[in-house]
VOTI-708559 format. One record per residue (C-alpha): x, y, z; residue in one letter. Coordinates in steps of 0.02 Angstrom, whole numbers, padded with zeros to 5 digits, always signed. Example, Ala and Ser with C-alpha at 12.3 -4.5 7.8 and 13.67 -1.06 7.14 Angstrom:
2
+00615-00225+00390A
+00684-00053+00357S
***
This chain:
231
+00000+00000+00000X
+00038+00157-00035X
+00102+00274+00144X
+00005+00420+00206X
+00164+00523+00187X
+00145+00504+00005X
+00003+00624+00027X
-00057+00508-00140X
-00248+00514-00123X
-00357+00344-00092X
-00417+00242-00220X
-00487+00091-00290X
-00353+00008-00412X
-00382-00116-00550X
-00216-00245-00530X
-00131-00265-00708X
-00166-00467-00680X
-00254-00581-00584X
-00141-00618-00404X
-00167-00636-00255X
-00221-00490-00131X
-00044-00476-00067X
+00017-00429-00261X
-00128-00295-00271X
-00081-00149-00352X
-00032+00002-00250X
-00150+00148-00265X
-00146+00295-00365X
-00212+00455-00352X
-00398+00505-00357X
-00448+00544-00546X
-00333+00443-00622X
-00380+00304-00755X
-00343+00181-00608X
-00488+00254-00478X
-00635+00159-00516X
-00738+00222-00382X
-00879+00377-00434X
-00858+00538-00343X
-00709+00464-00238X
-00674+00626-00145X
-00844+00676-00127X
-00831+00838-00237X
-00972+00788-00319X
-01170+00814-00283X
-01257+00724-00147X
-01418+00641-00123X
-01556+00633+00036X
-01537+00468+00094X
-01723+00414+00166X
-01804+00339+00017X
-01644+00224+00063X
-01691+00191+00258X
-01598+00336+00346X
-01690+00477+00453X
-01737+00641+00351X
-01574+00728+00406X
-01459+00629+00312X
-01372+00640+00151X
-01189+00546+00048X
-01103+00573-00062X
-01186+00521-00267X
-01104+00367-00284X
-01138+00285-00090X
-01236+00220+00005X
-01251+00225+00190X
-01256+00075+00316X
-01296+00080+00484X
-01343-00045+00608X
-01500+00005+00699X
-01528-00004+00889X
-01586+00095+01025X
-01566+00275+01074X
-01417+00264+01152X
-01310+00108+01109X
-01302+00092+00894X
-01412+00224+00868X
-01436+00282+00688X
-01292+00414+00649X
-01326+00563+00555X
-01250+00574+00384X
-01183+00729+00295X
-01042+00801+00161X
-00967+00938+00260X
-00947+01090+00141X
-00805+01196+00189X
-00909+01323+00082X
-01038+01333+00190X
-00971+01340+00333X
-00892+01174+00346X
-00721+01139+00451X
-00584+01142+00339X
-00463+01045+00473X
-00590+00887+00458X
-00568+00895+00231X
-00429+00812+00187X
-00422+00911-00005X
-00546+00985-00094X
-00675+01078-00013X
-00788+00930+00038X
-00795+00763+00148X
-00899+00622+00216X
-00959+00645+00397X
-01060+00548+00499X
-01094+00557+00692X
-01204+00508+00830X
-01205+00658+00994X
-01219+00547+01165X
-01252+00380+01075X
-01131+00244+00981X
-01135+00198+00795X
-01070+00053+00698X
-01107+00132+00519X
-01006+00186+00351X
-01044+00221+00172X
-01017+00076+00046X
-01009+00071-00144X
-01028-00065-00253X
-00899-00066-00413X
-00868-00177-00557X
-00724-00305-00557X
-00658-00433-00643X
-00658-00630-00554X
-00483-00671-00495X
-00408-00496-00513X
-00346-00422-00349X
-00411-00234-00291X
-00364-00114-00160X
-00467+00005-00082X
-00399+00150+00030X
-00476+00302+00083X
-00408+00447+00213X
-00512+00434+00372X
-00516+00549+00543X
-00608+00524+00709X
-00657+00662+00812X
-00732+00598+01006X
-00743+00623+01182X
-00830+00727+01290X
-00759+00894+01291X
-00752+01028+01204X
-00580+01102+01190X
-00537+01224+01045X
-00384+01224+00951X
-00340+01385+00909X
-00217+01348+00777X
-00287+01218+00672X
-00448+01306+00727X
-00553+01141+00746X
-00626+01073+00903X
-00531+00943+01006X
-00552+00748+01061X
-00554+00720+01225X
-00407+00613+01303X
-00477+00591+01477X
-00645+00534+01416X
-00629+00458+01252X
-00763+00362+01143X
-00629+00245+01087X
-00668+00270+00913X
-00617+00157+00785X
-00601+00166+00598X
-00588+00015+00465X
-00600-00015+00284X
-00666-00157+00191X
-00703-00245+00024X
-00845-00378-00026X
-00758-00495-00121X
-00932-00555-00188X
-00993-00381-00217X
-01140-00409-00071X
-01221-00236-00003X
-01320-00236+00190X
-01486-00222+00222X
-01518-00065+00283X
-01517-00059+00494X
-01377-00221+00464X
-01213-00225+00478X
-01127-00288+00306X
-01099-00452+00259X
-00991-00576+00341X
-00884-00623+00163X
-00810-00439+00194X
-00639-00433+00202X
-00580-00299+00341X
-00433-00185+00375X
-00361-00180+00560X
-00443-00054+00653X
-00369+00095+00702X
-00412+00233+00849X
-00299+00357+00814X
-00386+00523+00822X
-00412+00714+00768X
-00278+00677+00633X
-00297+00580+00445X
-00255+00412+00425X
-00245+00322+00270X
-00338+00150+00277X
-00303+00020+00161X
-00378-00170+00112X
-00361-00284-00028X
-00465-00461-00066X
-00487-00531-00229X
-00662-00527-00347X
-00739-00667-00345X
-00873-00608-00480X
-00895-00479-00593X
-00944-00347-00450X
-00848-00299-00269X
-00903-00189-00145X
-00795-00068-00041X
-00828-00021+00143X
-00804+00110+00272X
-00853+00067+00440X
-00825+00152+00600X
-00892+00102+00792X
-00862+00175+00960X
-00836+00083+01127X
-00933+00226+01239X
-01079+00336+01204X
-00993+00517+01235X
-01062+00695+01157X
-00943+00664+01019X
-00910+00521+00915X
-00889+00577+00709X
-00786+00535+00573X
-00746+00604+00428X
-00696+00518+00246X
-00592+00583+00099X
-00507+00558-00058X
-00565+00378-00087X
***
């Protein structure tokens, strides 16, 4: 994979031959004739979202879908999804380039939820799917004044984590489920208020695969978002 210090925007790469997962090719930058993913870095338009099963609030990216797995009212509770807009007002420290991102986020509640998208593939050939990802949690409310962008909070964390995954079979969720079990997963990571570039590869099976953000929190604090970019 490629590093985050390549500052080489996610993507979704076509290998040159069929190999195994471990001979994927690297990825290359968003917009290139590798990216098979639509609106990768969510520069695009977006869509309202409950005609697919989400509340009235929420909206992706054109090109995904949400996910989330319904609960209660505090524990898994449905997240509200948005693109944040740094031209409307949007934080600029949570866009990773371009002016927009993914966000999603629950306020006193968990969430195990993402945004999937199901692309065309070739059986046999290996893909890799990265995207940049950051978490934003805890309780308090502290300001940075430099980056000018609120704070997680340390002492009383959400434990946030933040994975990536592909369908090898091209499956999608029902809506209030949590995806399939033939998706392959990343290693989570809980590394906050800074961008992180996650990375999975699997091999198609068929002529479709379907590529997976998921996030999930460990404690229901006023905070727990994340934000997406450059897929």
């Amino acid at each position: 994979f490629v590093p985050a210090a390549a500052a080489l925007a996610a993507a979704i790469v076509l290998s040159a031959s069929a190999a195994p997962a471990a001979h994927a090719a690297p990825a290359a930058q968003a917009g290139c004739a590798g990216n098979l993913l639509q609106n990768p870095g969510f520069e695009g338009a977006s869509h309202k979202t409950e005609s697919e099963g989400t509340s009235l609030s929420s909206a992706v990216g054109n090109g995904w879908s949400p996910w989330f797995v319904r609960g209660n009212s505090t524990w898994n509770r449905e997240p509200e999804f948005k693109v944040e807009q740094t031209a409307i007002g949007g934080d600029s420290a949570r866009v990773h380039s371009g002016a927009n991102s993914m966000k999603w986020f629950t306020t006193w509640g968990t969430h195990t939820a993402g945004v999937y998208q199901k692309v065309a593939s070739r059986a046999g050939t290996a893909y890799t799917f990265s995207i940049f990802a950051q978490a934003y949690s805890g309780e308090g409310d502290a300001f940075d004044p430099v980056r000018r962008t609120f704070l997680s909070d340390k002492d009383k964390p959400g434990n946030y984590e933040i994975r990536v995954g592909i369908d090898p079979t091209g499956a999608v969720p029902l809506m209030g489920s949590a995806p399939p079990a033939t998706v392959v997963w990343s290693a989570p990571v809980r590394t906050v208020d800074a961008w992180v570039n996650l990375a999975v590869s699997a091999v198609a099976k068929g002529g479709s695969i379907t590529v997976y953000t998921h996030s999930s929190m460990e404690f229901p604090v006023k905070h727990n978002d994340s934000f997406w970019d450059d897929g």
